[in-house]
C-alpha positions in Angstrom: -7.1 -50.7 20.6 -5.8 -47.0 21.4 -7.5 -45.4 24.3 -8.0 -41.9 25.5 -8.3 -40.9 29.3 -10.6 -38.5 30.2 -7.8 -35.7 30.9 -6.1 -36.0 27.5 -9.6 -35.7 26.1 -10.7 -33.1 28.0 -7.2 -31.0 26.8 -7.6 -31.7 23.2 -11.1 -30.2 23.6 -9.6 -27.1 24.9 -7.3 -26.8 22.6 -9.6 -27.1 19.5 -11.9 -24.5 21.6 -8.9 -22.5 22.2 -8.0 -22.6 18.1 -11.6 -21.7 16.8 -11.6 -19.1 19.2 -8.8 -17.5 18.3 -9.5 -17.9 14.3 -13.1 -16.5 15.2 -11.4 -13.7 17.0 -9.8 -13.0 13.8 -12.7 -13.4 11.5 -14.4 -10.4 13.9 -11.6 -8.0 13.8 -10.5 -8.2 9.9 -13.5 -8.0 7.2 -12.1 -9.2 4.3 -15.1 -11.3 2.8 -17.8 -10.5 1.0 -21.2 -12.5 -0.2 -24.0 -13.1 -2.6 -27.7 -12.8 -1.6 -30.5 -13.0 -4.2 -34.0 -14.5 -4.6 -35.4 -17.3 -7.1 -38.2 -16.8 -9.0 -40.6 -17.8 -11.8 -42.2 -16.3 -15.2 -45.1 -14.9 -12.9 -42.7 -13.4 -10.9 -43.8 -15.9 -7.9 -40.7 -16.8 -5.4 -39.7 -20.6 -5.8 -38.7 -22.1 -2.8 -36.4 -25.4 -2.4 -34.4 -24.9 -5.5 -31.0 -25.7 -5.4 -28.1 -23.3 -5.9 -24.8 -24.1 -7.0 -22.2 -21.4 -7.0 -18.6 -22.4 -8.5 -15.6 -19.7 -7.7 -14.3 -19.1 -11.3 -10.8 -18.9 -10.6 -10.1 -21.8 -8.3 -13.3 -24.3 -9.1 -14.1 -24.4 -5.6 -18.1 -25.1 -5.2 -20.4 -24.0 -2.9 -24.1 -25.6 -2.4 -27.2 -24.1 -0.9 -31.0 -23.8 -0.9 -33.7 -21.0 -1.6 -35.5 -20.5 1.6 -39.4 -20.2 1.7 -39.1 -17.0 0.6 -37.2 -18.1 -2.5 -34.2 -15.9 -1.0 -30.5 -17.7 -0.9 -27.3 -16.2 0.3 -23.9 -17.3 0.1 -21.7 -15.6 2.9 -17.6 -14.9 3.6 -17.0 -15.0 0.1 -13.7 -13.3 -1.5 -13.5 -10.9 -3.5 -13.8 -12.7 -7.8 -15.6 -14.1 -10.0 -18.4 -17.0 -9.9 -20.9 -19.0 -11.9 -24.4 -19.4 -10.0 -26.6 -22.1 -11.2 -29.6 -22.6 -10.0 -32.3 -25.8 -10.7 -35.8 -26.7 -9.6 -38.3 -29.3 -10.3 -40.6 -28.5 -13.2 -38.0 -25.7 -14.3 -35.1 -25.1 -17.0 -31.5 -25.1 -14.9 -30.4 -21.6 -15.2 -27.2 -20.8 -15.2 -25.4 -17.3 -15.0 -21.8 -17.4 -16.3 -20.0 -14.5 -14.4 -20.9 -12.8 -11.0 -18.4 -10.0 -10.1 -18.4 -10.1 -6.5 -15.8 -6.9 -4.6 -14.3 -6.7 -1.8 -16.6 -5.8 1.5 -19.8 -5.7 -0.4 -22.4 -8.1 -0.8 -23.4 -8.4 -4.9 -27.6 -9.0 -5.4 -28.5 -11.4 -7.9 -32.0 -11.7 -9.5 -32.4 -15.5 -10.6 -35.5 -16.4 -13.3 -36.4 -19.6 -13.7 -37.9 -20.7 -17.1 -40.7 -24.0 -17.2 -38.9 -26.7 -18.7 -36.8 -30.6 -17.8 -34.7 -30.0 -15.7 -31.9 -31.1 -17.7 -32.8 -28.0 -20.1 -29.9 -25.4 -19.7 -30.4 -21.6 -19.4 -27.0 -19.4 -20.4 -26.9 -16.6 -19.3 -23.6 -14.8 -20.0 -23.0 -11.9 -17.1 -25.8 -10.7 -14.4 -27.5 -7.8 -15.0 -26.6 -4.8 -12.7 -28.6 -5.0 -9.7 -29.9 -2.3 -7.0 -28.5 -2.8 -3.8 -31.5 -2.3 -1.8 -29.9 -3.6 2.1 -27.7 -1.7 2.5 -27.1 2.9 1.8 -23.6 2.6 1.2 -22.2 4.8 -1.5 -19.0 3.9 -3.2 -16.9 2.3 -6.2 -14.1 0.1 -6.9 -11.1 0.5 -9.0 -10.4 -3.1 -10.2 -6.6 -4.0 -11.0 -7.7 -4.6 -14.8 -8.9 -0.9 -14.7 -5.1 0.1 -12.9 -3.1 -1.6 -16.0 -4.8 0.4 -19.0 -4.3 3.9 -17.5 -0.6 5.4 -17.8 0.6 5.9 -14.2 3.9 7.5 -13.4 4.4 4.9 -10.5 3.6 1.8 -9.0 1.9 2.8 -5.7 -2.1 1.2 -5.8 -3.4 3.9 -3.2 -3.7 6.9 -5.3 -5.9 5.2 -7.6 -8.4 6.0 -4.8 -8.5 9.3 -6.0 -10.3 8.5 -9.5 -13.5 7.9 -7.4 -16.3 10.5 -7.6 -16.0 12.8 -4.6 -12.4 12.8 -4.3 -11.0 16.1 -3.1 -7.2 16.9 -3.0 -5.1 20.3 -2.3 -1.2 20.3 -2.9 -0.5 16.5 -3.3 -2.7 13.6 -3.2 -1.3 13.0 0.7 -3.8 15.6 2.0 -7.3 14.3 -0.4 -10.2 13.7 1.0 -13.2 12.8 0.3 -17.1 14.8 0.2 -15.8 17.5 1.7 -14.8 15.2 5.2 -11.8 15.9 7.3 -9.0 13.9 6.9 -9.7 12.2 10.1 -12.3 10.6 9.1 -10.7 8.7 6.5 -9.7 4.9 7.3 -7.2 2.8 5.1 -7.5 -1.2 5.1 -5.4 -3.6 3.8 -6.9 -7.6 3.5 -9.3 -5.9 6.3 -6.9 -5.0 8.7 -6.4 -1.6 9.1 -3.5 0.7 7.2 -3.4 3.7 8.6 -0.8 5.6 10.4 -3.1 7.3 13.6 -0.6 10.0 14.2 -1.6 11.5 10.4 -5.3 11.4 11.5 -5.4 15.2 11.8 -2.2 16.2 10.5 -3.2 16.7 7.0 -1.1 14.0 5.5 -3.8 11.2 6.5 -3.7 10.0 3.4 -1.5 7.7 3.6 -1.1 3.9 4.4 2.3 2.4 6.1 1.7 -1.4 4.7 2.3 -1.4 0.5 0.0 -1.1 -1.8 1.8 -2.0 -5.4 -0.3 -2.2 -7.8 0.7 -6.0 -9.1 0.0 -7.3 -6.2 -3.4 -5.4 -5.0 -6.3 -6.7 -6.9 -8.8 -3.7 -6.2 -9.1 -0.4 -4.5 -12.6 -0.2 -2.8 -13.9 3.7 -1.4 -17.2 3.9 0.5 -18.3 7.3 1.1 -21.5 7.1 3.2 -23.9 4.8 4.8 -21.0 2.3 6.1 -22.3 -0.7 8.2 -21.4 -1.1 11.7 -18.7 -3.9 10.8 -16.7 -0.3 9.3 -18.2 2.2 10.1 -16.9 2.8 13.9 -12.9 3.0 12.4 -14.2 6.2 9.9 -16.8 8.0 8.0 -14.7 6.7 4.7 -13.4 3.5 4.0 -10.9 3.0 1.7 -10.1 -1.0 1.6 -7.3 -2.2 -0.5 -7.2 -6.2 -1.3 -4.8 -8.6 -2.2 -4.2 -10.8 -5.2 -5.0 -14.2 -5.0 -4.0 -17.4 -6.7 -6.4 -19.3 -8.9 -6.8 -22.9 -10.1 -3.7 -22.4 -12.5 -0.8 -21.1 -12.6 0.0 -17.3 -13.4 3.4 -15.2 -13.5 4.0 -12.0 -14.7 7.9 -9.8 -14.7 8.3 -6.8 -15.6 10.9 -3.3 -15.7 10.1 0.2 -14.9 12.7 2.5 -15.4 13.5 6.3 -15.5 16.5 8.6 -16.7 17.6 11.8 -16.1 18.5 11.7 -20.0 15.0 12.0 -20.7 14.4 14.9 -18.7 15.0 18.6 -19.0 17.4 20.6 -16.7 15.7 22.7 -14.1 15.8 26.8 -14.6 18.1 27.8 -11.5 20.4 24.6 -12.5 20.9 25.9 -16.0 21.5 29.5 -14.7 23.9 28.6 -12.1 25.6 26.2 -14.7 25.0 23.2 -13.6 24.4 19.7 -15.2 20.9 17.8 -14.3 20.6 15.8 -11.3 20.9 12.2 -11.5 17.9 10.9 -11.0 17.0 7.2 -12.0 14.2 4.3 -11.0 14.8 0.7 -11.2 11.6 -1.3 -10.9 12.2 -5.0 -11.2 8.9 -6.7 -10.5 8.3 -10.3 -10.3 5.1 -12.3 -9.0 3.7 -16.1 -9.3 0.2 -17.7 -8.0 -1.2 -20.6 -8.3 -2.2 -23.8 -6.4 0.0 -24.9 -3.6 1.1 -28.5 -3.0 -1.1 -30.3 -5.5 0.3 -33.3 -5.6 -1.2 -33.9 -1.8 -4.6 -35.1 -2.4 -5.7 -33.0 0.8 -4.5 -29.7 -0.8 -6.0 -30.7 -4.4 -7.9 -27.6 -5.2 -8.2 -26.8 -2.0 -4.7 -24.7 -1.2 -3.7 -21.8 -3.6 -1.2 -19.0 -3.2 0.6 -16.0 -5.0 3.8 -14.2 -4.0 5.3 -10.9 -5.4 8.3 -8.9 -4.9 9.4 -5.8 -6.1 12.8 -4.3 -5.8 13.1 -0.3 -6.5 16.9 0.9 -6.0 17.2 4.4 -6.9 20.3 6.1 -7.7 20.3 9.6 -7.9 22.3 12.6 -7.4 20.9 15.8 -5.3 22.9 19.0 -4.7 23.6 19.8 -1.0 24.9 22.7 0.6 26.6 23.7 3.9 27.9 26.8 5.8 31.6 27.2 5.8 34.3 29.6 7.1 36.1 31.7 4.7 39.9 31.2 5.0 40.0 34.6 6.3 37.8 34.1 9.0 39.4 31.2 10.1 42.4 32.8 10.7 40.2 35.2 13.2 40.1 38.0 10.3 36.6 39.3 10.6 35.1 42.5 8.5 32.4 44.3 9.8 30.9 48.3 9.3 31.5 50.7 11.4 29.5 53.7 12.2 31.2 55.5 9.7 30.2 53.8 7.4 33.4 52.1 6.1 34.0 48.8 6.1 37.0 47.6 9.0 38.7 44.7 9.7 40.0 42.9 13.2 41.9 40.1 13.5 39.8 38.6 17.0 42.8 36.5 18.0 45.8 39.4 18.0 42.6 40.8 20.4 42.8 38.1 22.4 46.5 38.0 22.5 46.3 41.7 23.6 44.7 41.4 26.4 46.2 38.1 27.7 44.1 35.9 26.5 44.9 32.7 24.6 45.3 33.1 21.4 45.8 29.3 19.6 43.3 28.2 17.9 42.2 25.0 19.8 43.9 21.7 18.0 40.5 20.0 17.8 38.7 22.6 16.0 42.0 22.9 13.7 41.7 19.3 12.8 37.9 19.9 12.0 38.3 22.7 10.3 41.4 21.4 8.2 39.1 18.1 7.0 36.7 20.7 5.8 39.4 22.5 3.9 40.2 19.7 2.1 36.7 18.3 1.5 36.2 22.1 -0.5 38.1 20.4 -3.8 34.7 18.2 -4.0 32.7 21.4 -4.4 30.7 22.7 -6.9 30.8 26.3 -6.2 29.8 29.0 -3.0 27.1 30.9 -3.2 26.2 33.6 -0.5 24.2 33.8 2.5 21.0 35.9 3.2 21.9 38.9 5.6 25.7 36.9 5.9 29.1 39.2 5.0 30.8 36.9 2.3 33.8 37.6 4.2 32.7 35.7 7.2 30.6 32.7 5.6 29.4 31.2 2.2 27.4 28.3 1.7 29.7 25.7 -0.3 27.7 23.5 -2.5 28.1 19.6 -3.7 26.3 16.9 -6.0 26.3 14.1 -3.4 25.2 10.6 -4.6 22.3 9.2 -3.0 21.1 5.7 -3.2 17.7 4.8 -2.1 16.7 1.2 -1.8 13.1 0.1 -1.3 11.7 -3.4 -1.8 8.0 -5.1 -1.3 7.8 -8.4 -1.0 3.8 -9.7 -0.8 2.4 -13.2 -0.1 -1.3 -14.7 0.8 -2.6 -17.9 1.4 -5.8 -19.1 0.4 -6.9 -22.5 2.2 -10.5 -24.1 1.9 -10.1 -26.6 4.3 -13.6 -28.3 4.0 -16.8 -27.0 2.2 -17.9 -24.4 5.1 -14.2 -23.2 6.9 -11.3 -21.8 5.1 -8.6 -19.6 5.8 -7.2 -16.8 4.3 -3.5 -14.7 5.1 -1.8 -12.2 3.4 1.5 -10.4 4.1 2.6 -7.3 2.6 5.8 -5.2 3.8 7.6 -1.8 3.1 11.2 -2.0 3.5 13.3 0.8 2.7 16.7 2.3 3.6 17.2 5.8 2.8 20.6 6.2 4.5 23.2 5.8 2.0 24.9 8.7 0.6 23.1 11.5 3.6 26.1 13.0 4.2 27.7 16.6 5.9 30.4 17.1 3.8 31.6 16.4 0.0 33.7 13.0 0.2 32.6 12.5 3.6 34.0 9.0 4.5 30.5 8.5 6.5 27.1 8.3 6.4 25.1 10.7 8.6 21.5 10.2 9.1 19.0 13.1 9.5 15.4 13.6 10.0 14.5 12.2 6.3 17.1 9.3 6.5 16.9 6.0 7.9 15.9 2.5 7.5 11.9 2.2 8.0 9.8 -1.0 7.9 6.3 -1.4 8.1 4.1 -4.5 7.5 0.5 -5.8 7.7 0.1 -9.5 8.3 -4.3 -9.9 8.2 -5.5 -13.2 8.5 -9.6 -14.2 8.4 -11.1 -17.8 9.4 -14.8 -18.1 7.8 -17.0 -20.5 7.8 
């Protein structure tokens, strides 16, 4: 017979503590779930008390069991965001049974449920519930489902934006700065799978928003806004809640791949390219999507329609062509030749260096800067053309310009976790990234054998890794 000695009990004890502490902790600080409350009642209109409730998650068959109270009310808590099929059955009544219950993200869904006198084992269909008043909570808002997102033509693949087809939306010179109800931008809060998405530093800084973890939109399911009379589980991080959810896997498996592409062959030149004679930029988008969910492990009876997953990835290199421009010295001038007007009013020219030699000074150009300025020479057979500076002499300086390559490489890869452990605890954790590299081709120079990386170059990556216990 195995025993267990007091301290090793007492540790595991601790450490299961320490666990459901921790997953509670998590269930607190990330709202990802949502529920359904209604009330039972009869032809009179009368509650009926005791009956039982069975509500089945349509797209993984997991069941949930509960029943009405005295007051014929039933709830069903930390619920994700779906689909369901409530039936409900009493003694001396028909079993009713309502088909679909949209339930979204963050919200809590009423249901009405009308019992007709009958057996028991007499079945009432009904096919979707009826639209029903929210009357417990004032929150004002609407959701943008993903079925919605793939019958509108969008110019992109970025979920977010579709924020902005909500009533009250409010924008100026690009969708970065909208708001909502007339609200100042700090006020706005951006959640991803509950956690939140937004970058603080563009709280006030009229670009807020914005949100650093991806929102693509094959892997977000919906786009929830809430406007007004937020609850106190949301409404401390902002006046508006935008929350952004996740796909999930379902009971079977599901896969979709797809291409996005753009040309420069399909689009027009610019005006000031065509006047200066210049051909289009290059400018093209690869989007190579690919995503798979379904249920995880189910050939381990403990994970049998109890572990489901989906993963997505999203690859977006972008070659393109841009034209740069930098300041250069005219031959001339680099020989120390420089033109300027004198007062009267003709134009004179002094070699600075036979000044210098004049009056004893050196007069060499230094061998460094006529290395540097010989690798710019030769860079000049790359160029495009020179165009003048503002309030410049063209015998002193003219900007030389370039089409430099540029290719731009962004990827999104998304996974979450779905686990109903037993009938009342599961566990849910999604993980969505942003990588993208914007250094290649940022260079000084036509031909430039490096890579220099400025204020709008660089290799960024930003994440969001929620995870929720409920039970």
């Amino acid at each position: 017979m195995k025993t267990h000695t007091l301290p090793n009990v007492l540790l595991r004890a601790f450490v299961h503590a320490a666990v459901i502490a921790a997953l509670a902790g998590a269930s607190l600080a990330q709202i990802t779930t949502t529920g359904i409350r209604g009330i039972v009642r009869d032809p009179s209109g009368a509650v009926v008390p005791n009956a039982t409730i069975k509500l089945t998650d349509n797209s993984t068959g997991i069941e949930y069991t509960t029943v009405s109270s005295s007051d014929g009310g039933f709830l069903f808590p930390n619920l994700q965001f779906g689909s369901y099929k409530l039936s409900a059955s009493a003694t001396g009544f028909q079993t009713t049974v309502i088909a679909t219950i949209a339930v979204e993200s963050g919200r809590a869904t009423d249901v009405s449920v009308d019992l007709k006198v009958g057996a028991t084992g007499d079945t009432v269909q009904v096919a979707a519930s009826a639209e029903q008043l929210n009357t417990t909570t004032a929150e004002v808002g609407g959701t943008i489902s993903n079925k919605l997102v793939q019958n509108l033509p969008y110019n992109g693949r970025d979920g977010l934006n579709f924020a902005t087809l909500i009533a009250g939306n409010m924008r100026s010179s690009s969708d970065r700065n909208s708001t909502f109800n007339g609200l100042p931008n700090a006020s706005l809060n951006i959640t991803v799978d509950g956690m939140n998405n937004n970058s603080q530093r563009f709280k006030s800084g009229g670009t807020s928003f914005f949100g650093f973890a991806p929102a693509r939109i094959d892997a977000i399911e919906e786009v929830s806004v809430s406007t007004t009379g937020l609850g106190a589980d949301a409404g401390g991080e902002g006046a508006m809640q935008i929350r952004m959810t996740t796909k999930r896997g379902t009971e079977q498996y599901h896969g979709k791949v797809l291409y996005q592409g753009s040309n420069e062959a399909l689009n027009a030149n610019s005006f000031f390219r065509n006047l200066q004679g210049l051909p289009r930029n290059k400018s093209r988008n690869h989007n190579a999507v690919g995503s798979i969910g379904g249920p995880l492990l189910p050939f381990f009876e403990r994970f049998k329609n109890k572990l489901f997953f989906f993963a997505y990835y999203e690859a977006q290199p972008a070659p393109a062509t841009s034209t740069f421009q930098q300041s250069v010295l005219t031959a001339s001038a680099q020989q120390g030749n420089f033109t300027f007007l004198g007062t009267d009013g003709i134009k004179h020219t002094v070699n600075v260096l036979d000044v210098a030699r004049a009056a004893g000074q050196t007069s060499a150009i230094d061998p460094t800067i006529a290395g540097i300025l010989s690798k710019i020479n030769a860079s000049q057979s790359a160029a495009s053309g020179f165009v003048p500076i503002s309030g410049i002499p063209t015998e002193f300086m003219t900007n030389m310009q370039w089409n430099q390559a540029l290719n731009t490489m962004q990827s999104y890869p998304t996974a979450r976790v779905d686990y109903q452990i037993t009938p009342t605890v599961a566990w849910h954790g999604t993980w969505n990234l942003r990588s993208s590299d914007f250094t290649s081709g940022t260079a000084v120079y036509p031909n430039s054998p490096f890579d220099f990386v400025g204020p709008a170059g660089g290799n960024i990556h930003s994440s969001a890794t929620p995870y929720v216990a409920t039970s």
